[in-house]
N, CA, C and O atoms as a MOPAC input file, in Angstrom:
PM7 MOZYME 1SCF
protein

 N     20.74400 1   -25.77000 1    24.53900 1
 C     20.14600 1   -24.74400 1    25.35700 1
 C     20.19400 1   -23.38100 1    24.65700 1
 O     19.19600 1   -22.66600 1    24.56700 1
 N     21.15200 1   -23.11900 1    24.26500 1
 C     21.34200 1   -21.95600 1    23.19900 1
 C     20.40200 1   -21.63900 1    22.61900 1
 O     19.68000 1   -20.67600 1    22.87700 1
 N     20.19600 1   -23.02300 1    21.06700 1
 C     18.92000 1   -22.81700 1    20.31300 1
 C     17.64700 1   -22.11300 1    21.11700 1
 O     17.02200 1   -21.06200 1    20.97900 1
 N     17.60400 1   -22.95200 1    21.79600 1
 C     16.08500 1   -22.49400 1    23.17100 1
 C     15.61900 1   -21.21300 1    22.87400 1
 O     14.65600 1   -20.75000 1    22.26300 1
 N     17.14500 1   -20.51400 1    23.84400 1
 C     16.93500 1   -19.21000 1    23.68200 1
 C     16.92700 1   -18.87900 1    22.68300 1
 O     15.89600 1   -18.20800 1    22.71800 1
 N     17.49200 1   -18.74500 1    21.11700 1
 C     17.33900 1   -18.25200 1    20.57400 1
 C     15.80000 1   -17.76500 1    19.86200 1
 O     15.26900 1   -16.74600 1    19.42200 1
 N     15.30200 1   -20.09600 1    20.20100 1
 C     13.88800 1   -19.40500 1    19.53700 1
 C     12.84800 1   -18.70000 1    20.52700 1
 O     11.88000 1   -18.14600 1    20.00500 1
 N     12.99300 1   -18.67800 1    22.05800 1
 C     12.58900 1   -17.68500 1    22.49600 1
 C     12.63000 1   -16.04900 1    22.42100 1
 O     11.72900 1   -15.32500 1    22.84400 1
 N     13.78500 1   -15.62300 1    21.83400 1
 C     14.27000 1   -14.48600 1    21.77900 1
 C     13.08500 1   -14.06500 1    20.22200 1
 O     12.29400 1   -13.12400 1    20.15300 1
 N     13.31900 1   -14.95900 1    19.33700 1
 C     12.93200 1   -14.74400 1    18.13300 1
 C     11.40400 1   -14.45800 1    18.21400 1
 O     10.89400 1   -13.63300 1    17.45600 1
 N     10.59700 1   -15.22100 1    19.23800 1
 C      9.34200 1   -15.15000 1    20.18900 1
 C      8.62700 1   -13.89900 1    19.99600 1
 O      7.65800 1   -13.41900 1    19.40800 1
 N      9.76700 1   -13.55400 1    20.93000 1
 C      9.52700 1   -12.04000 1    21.78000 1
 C      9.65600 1   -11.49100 1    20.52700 1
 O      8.60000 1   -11.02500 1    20.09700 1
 N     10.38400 1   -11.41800 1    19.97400 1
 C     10.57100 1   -10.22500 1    19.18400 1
 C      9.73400 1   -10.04400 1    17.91300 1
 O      9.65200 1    -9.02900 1    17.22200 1
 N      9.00400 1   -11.46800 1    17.70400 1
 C      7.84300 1   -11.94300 1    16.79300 1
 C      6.78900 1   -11.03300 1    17.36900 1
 O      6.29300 1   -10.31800 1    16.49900 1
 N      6.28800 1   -10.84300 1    18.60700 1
 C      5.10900 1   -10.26500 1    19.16600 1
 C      5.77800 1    -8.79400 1    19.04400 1
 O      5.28800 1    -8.31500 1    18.02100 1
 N      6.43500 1    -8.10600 1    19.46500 1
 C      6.75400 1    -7.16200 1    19.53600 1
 C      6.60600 1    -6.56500 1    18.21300 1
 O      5.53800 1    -5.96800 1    18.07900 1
 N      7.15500 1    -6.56000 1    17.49300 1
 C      6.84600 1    -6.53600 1    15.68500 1
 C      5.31300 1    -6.50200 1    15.76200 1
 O      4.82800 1    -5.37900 1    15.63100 1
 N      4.64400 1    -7.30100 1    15.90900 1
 C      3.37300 1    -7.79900 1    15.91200 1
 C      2.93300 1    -6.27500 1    16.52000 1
 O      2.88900 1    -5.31500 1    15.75000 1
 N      2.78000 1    -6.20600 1    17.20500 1
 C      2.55400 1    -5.21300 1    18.15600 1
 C      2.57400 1    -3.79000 1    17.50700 1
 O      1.63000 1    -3.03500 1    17.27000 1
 N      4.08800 1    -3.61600 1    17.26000 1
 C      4.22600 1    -2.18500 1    16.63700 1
 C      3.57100 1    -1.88600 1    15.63600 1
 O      3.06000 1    -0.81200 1    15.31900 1
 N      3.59300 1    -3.03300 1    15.04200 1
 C      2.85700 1    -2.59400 1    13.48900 1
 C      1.18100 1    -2.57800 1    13.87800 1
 O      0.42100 1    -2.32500 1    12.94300 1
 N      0.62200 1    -2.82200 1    15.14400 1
 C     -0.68100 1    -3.00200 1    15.34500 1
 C     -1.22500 1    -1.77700 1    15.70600 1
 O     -2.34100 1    -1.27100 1    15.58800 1
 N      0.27400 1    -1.28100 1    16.36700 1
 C     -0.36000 1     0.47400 1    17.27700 1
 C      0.26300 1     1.33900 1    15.97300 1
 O      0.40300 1     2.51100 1    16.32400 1
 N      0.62200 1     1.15500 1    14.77300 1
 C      0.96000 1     2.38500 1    14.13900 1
 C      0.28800 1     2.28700 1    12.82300 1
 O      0.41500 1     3.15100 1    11.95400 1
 N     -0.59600 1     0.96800 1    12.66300 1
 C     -1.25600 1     0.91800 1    11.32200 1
 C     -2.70200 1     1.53100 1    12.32500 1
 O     -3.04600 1     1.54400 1    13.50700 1
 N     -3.20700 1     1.97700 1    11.02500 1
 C     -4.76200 1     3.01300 1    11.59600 1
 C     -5.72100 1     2.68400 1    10.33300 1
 O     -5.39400 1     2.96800 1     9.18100 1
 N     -7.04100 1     2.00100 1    10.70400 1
 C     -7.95500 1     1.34300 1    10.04100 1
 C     -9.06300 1     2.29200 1    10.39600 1
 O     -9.63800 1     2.38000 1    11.48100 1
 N     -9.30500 1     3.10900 1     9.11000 1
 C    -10.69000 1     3.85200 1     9.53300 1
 C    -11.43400 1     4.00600 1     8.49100 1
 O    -10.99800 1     4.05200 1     7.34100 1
 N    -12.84500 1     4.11600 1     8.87900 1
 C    -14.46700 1     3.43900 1     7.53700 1
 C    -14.18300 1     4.81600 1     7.38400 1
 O    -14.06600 1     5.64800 1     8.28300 1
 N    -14.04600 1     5.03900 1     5.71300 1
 C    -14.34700 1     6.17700 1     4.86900 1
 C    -15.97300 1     6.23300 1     4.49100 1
 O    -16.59300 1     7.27700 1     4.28600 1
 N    -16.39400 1     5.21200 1     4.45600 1
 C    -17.65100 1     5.25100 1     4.09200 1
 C    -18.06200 1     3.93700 1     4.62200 1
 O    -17.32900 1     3.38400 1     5.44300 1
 N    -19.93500 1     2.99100 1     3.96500 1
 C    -20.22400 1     2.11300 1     4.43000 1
 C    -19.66100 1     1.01000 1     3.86600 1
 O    -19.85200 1    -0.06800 1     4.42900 1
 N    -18.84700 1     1.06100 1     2.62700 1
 C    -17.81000 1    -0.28600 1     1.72300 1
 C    -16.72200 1     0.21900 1     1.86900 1
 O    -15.83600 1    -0.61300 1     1.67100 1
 N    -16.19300 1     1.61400 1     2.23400 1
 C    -14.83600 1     1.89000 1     2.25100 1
 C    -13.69200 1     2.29300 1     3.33400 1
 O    -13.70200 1     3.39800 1     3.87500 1
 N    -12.76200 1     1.36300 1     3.59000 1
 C    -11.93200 1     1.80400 1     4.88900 1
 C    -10.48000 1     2.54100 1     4.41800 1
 O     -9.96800 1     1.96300 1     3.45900 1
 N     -9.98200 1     3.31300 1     4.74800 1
 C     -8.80200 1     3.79900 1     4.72000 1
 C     -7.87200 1     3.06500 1     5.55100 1
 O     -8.13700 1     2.79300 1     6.72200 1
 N     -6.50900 1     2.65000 1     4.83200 1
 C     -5.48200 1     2.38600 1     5.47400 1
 C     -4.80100 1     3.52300 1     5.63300 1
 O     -4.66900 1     4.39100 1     4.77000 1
 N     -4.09700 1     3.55200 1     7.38600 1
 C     -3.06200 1     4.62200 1     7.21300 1
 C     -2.04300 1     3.59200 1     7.60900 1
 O     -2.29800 1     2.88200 1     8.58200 1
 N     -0.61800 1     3.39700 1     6.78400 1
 C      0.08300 1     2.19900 1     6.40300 1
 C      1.56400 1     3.00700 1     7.54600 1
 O      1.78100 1     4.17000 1     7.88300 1
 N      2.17400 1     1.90400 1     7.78400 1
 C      3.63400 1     1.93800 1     8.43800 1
 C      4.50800 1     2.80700 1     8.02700 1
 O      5.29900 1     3.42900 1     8.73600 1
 N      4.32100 1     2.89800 1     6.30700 1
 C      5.59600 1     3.32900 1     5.57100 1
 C      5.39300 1     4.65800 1     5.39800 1
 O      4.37000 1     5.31600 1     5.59200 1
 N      6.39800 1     4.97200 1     5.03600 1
 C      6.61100 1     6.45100 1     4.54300 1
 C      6.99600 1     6.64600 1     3.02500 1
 O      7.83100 1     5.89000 1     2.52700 1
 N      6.35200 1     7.73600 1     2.21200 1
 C      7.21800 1     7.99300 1     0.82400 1
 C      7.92300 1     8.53100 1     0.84800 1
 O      8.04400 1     9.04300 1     1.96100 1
 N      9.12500 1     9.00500 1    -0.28200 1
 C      9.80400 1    10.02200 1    -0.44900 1
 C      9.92600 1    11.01000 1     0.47300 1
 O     10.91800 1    11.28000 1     1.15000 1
 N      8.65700 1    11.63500 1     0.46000 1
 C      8.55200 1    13.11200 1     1.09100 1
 C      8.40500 1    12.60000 1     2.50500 1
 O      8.17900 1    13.53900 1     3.26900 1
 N      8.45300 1    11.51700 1     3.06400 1
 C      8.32500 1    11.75500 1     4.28500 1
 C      6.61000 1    11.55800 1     5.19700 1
 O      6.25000 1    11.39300 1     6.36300 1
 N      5.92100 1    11.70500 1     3.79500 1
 C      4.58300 1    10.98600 1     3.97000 1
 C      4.28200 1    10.10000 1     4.24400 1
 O      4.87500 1     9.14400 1     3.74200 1
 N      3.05300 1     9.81000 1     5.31400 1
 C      2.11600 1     8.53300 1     5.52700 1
 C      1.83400 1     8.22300 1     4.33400 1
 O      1.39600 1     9.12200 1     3.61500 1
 N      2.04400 1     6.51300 1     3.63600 1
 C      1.38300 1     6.21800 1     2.78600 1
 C     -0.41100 1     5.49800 1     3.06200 1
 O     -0.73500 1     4.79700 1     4.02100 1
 N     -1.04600 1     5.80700 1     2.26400 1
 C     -2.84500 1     5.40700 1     2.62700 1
 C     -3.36200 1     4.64200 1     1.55900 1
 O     -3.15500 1     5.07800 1     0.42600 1
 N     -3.85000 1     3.82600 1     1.66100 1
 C     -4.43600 1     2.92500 1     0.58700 1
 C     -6.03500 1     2.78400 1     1.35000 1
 O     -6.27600 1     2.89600 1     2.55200 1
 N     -6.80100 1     2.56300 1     0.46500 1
 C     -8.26800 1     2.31200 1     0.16700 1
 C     -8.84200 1     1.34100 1    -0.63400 1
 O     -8.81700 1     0.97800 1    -1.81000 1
 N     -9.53100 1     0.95700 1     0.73600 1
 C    -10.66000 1    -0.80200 1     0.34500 1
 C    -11.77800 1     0.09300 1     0.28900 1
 O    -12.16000 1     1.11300 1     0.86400 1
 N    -12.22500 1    -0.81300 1    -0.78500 1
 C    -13.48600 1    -0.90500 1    -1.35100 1
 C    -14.27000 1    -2.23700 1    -1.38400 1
 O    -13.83800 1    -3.01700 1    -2.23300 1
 N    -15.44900 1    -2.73600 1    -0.57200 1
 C    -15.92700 1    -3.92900 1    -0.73100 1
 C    -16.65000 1    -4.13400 1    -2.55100 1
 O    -17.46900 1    -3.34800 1    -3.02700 1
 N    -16.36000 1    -4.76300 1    -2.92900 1
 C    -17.11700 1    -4.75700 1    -4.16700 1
 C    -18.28900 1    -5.81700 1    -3.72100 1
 O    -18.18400 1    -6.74900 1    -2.92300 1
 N    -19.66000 1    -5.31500 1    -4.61900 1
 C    -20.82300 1    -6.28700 1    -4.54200 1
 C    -20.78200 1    -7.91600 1    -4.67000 1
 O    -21.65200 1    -8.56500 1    -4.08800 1
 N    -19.76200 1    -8.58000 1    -5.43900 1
 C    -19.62000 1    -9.85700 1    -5.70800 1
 C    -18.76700 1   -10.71800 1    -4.35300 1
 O    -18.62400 1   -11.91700 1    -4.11400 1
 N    -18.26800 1    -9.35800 1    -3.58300 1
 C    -17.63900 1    -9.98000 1    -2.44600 1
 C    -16.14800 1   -10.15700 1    -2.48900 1
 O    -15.55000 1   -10.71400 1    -1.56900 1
 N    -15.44800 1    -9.60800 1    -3.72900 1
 C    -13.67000 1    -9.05200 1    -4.30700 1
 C    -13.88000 1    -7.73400 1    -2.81700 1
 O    -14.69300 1    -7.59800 1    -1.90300 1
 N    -12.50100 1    -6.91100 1    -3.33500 1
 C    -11.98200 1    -6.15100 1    -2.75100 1
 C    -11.50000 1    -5.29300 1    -3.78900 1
 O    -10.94500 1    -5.83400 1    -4.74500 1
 N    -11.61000 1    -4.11400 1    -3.76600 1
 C    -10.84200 1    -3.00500 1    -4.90000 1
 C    -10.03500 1    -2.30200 1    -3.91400 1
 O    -10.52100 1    -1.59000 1    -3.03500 1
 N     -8.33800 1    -2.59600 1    -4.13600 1
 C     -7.11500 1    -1.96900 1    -3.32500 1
 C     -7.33200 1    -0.34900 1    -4.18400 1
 O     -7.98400 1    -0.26200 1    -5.22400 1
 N     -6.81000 1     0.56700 1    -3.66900 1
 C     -6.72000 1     1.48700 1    -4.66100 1
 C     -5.82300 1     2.97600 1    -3.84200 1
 O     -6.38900 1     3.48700 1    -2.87600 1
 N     -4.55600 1     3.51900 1    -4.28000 1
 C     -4.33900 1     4.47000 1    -3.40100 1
 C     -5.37200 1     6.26300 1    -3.93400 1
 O     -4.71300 1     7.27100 1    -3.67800 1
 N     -6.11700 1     6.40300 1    -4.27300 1
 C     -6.62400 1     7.23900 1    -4.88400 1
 C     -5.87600 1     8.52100 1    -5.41200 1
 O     -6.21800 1     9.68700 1    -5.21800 1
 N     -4.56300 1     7.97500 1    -6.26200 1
 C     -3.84600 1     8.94600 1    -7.23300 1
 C     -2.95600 1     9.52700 1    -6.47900 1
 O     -2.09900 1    10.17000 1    -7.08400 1
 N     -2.88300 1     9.48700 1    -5.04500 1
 C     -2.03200 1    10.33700 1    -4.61100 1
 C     -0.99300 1     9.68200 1    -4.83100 1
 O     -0.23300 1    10.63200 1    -5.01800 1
 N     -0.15000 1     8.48200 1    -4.99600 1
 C      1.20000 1     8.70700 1    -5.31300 1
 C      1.98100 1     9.38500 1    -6.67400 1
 O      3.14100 1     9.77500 1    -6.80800 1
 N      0.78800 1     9.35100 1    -7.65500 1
 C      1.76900 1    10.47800 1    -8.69700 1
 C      1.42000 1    11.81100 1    -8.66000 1
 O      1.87500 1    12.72700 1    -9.34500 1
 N      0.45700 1    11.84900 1    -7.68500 1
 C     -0.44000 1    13.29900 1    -7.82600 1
 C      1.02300 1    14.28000 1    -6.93400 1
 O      1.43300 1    15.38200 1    -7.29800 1
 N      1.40700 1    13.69200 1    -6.07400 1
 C      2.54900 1    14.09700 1    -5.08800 1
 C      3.46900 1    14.64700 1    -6.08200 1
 O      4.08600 1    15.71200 1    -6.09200 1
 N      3.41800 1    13.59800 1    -6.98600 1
 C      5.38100 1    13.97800 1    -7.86300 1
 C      4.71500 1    14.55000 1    -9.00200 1
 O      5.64200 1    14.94600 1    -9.70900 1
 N      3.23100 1    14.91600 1    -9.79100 1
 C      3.20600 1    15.82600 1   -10.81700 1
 C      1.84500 1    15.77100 1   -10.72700 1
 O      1.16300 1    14.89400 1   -11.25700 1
 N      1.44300 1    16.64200 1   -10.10000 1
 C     -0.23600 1    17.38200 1    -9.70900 1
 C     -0.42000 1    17.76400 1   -11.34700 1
 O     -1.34800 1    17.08000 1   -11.77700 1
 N     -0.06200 1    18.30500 1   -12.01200 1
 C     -0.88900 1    18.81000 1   -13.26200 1
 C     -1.21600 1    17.26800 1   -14.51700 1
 O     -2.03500 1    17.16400 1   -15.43100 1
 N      0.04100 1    16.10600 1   -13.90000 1
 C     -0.26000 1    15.06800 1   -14.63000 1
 C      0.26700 1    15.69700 1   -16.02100 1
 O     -0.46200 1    15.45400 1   -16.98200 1
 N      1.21100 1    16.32600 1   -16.23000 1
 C      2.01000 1    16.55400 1   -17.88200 1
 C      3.05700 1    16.02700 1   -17.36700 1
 O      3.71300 1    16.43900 1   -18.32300 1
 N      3.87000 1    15.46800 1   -16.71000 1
 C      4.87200 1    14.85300 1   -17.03100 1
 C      4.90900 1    13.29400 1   -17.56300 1
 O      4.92500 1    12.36900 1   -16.75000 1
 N      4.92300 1    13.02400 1   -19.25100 1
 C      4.73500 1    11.89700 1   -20.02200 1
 C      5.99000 1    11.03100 1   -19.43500 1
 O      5.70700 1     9.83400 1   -19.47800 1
 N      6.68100 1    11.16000 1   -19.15100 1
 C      7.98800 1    10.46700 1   -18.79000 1
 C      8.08300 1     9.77400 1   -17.30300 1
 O      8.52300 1     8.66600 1   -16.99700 1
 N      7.63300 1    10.59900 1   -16.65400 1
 C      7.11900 1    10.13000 1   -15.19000 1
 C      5.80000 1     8.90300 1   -14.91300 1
 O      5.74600 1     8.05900 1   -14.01900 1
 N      4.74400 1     9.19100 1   -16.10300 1
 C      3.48200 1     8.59400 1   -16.10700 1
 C      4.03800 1     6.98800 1   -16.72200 1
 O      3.90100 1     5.77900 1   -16.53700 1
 N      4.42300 1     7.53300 1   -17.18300 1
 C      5.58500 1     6.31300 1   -18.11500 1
 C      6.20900 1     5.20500 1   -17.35000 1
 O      6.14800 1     3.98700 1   -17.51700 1
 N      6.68900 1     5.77100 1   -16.66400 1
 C      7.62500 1     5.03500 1   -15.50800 1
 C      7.26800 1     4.50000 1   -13.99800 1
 O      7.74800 1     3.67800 1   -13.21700 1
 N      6.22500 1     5.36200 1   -14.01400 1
 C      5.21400 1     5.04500 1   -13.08200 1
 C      4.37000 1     3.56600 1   -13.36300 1
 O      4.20300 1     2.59400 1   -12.62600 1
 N      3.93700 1     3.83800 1   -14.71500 1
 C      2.74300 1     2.89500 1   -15.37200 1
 C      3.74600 1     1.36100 1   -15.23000 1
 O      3.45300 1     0.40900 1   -14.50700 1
 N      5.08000 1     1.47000 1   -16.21700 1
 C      5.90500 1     0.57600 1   -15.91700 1
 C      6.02300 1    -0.37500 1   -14.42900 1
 O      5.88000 1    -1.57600 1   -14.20200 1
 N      6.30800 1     0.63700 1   -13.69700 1
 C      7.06900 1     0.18100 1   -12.17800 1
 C      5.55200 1    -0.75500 1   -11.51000 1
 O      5.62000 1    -1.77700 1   -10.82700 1
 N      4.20800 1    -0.01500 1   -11.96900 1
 C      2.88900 1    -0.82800 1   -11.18500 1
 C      2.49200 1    -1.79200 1   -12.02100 1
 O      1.83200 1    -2.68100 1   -11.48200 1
 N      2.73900 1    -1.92300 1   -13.48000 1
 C      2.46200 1    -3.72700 1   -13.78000 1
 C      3.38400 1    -4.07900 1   -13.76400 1
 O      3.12700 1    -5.25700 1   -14.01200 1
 N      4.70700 1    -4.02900 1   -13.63500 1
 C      5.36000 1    -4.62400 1   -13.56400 1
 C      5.48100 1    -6.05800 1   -11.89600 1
 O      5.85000 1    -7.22800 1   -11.79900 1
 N      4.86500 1    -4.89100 1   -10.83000 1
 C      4.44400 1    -5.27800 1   -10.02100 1
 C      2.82800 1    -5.84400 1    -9.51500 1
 O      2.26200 1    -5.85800 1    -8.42200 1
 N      2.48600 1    -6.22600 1   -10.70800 1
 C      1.08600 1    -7.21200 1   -11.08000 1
 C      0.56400 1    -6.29400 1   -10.95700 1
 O     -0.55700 1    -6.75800 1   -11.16400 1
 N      0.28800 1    -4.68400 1   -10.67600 1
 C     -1.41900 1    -4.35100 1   -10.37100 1
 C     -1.48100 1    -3.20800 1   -11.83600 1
 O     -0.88900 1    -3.06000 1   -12.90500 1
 N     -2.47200 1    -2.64700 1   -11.14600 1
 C     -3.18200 1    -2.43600 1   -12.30400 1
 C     -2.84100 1    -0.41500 1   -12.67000 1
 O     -2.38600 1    -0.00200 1   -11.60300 1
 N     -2.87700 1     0.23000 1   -13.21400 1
 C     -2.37900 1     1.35900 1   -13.09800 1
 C     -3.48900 1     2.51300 1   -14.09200 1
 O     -3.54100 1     2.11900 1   -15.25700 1
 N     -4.18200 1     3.56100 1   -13.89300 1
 C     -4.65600 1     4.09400 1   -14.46900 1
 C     -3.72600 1     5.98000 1   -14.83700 1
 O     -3.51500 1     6.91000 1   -14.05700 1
 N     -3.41900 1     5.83400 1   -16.28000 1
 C     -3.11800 1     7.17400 1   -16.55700 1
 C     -3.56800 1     8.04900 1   -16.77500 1
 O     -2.88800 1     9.06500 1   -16.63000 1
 N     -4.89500 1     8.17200 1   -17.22500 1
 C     -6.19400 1     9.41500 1   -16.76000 1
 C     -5.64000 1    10.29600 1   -15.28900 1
 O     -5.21300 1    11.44800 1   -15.21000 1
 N     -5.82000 1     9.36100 1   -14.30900 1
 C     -6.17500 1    10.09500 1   -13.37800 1
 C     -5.34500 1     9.49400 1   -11.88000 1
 O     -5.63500 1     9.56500 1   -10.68600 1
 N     -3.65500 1     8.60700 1   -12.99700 1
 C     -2.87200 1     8.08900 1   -11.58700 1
 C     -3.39800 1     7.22800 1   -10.71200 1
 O     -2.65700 1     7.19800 1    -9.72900 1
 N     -4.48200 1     6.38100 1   -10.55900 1
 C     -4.82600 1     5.62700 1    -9.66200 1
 C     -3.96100 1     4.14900 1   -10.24700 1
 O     -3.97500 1     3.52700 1   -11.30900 1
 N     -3.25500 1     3.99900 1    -8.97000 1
 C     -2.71200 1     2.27700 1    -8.64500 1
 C     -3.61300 1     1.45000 1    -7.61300 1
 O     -3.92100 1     1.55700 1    -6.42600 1
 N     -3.90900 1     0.46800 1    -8.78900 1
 C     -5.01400 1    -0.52400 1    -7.79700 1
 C     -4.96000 1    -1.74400 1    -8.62900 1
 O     -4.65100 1    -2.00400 1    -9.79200 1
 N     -5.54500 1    -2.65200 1    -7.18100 1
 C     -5.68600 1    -4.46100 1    -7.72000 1
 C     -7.11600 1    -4.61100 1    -7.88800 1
 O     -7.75300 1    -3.61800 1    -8.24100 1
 N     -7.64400 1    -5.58500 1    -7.70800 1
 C     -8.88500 1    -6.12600 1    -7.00800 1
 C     -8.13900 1    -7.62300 1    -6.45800 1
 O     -7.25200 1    -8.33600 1    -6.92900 1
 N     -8.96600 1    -7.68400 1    -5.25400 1
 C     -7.98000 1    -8.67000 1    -4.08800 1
 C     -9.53700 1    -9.34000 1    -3.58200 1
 O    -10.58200 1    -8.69100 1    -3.51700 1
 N     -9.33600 1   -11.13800 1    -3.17500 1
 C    -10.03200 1   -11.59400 1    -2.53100 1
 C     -9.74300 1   -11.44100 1    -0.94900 1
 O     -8.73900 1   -10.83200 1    -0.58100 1
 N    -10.59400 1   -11.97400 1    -0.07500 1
 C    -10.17800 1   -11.87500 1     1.58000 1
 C     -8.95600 1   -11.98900 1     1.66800 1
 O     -8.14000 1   -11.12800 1     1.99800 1
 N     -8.64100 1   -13.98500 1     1.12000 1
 C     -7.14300 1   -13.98700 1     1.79300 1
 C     -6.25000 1   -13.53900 1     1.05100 1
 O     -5.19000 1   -14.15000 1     1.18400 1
 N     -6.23300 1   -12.73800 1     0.33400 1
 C     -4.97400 1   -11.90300 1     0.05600 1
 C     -4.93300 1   -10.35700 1     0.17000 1
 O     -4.06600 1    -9.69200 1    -0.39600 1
 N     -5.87900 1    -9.84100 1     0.90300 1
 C     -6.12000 1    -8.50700 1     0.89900 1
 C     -4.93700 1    -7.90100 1     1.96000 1
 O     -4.24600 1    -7.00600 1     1.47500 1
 N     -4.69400 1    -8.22200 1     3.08600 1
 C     -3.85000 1    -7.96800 1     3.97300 1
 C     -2.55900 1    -7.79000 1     2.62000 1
 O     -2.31000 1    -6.72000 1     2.06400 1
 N     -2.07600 1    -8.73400 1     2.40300 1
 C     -1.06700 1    -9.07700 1     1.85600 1
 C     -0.58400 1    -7.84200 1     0.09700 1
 O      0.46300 1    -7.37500 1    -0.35200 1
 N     -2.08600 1    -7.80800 1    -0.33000 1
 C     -2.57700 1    -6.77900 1    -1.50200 1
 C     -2.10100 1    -5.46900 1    -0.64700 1
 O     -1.14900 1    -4.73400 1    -0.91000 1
 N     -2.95800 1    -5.37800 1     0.37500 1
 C     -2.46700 1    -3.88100 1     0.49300 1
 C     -0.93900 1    -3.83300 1     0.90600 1
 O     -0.39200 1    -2.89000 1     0.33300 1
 N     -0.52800 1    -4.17200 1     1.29100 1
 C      1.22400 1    -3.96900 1     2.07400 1
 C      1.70300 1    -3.86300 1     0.76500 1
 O      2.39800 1    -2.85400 1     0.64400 1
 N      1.57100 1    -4.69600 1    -0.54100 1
 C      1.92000 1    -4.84300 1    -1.40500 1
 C      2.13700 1    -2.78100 1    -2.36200 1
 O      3.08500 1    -2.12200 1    -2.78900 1
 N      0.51300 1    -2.56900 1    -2.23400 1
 C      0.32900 1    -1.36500 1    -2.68900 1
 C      0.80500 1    -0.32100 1    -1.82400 1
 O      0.82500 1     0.80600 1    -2.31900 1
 N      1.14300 1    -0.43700 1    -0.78900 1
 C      1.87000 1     0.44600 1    -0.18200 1
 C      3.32200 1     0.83800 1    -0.27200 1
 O      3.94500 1     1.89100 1    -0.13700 1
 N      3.60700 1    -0.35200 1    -0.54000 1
 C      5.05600 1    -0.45900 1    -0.83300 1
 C      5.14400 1     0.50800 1    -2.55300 1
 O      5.50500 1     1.68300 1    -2.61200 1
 N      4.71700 1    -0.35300 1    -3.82500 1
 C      4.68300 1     0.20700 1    -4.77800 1
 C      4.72200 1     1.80900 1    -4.71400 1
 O      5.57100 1     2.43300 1    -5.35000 1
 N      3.54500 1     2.58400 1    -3.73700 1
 C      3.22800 1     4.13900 1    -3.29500 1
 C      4.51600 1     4.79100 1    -2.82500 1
 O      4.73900 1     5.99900 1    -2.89700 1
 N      5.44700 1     3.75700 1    -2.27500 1
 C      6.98100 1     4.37000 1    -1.81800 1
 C      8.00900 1     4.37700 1    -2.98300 1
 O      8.87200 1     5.22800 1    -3.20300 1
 N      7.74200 1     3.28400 1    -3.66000 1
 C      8.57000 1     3.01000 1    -4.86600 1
 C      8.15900 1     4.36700 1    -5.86600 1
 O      9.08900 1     5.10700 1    -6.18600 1
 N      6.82500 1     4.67500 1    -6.33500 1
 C      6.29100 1     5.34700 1    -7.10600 1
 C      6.98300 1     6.85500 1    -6.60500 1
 O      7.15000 1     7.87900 1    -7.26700 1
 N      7.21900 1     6.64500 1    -5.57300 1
 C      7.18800 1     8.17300 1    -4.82800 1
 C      8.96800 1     8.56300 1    -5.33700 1
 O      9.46700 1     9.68800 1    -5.34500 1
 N      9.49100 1     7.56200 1    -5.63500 1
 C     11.21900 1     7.92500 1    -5.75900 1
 C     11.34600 1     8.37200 1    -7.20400 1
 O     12.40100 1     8.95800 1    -7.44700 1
 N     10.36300 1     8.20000 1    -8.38000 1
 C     10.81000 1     8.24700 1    -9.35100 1
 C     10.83600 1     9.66600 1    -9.64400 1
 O     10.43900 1     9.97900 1   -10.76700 1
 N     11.18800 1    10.51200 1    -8.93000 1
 C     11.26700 1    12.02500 1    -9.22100 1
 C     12.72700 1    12.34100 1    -9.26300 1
 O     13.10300 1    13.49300 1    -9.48000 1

């Protein structure tokens, strides 16, 4: 009888989760291929982290946070040591990393896009500590 409850308890608290993360994630069309995530987590500073879909023509997905996680920790982009460590920390974590101009991004099919972005959001918190 115990178990029971327990996996009832685990239930509830499955939906509830479910739930929170439903009323605090915010899905809004930047354009007619592009939606903005506004994500659960927070960076460093205390920031909403945001990631951006892009439908690509072949029917992929381009994840992408548009630079703001190193733009946060070095807007002029001269810190070589930071870009460094940055570049490190996002393949290391499979995606893809541009040092021009700080953009961290994948390209993701359907069923892994959910999963892609949480992924890149997370990295955007990680990225955000290396200051």
């Amino acid at each position: 009888m115990v178990h029971e409850n327990a996996d009832y308890s685990s239930l509830i608290l499955q939906k509830d989760i479910t739930k929170w993360i439903t009323q605090h994630t915010k899905v809004l069309e930047f354009g007619p291929d592009t939606l903005e995530i506004e994500t659960i987590l927070k960076d460093s500073f205390g920031e909403t982290v945001y990631c951006f879909v892009e439908k690509n023509q072949n029917g992929s997905f381009d994840i992408n946070d548009d630079g703001r996680a190193l733009f946060k920790l070095d807007p002029s982009a001269s810190d070589a040591e930071l870009i460094d460590a940055a570049a490190d920390l996002v393949f290391n974590a499979g995606f893809s990393f541009n040092a021009e101009n700080g953009v961290i991004s994948c390209e993701s099919d359907l069923e892994d896009l959910v999963k892609n972005i949480m992924q890149l959001a997370q990295i955007e918190v990680n990225v955000s500590y290396l200051n």
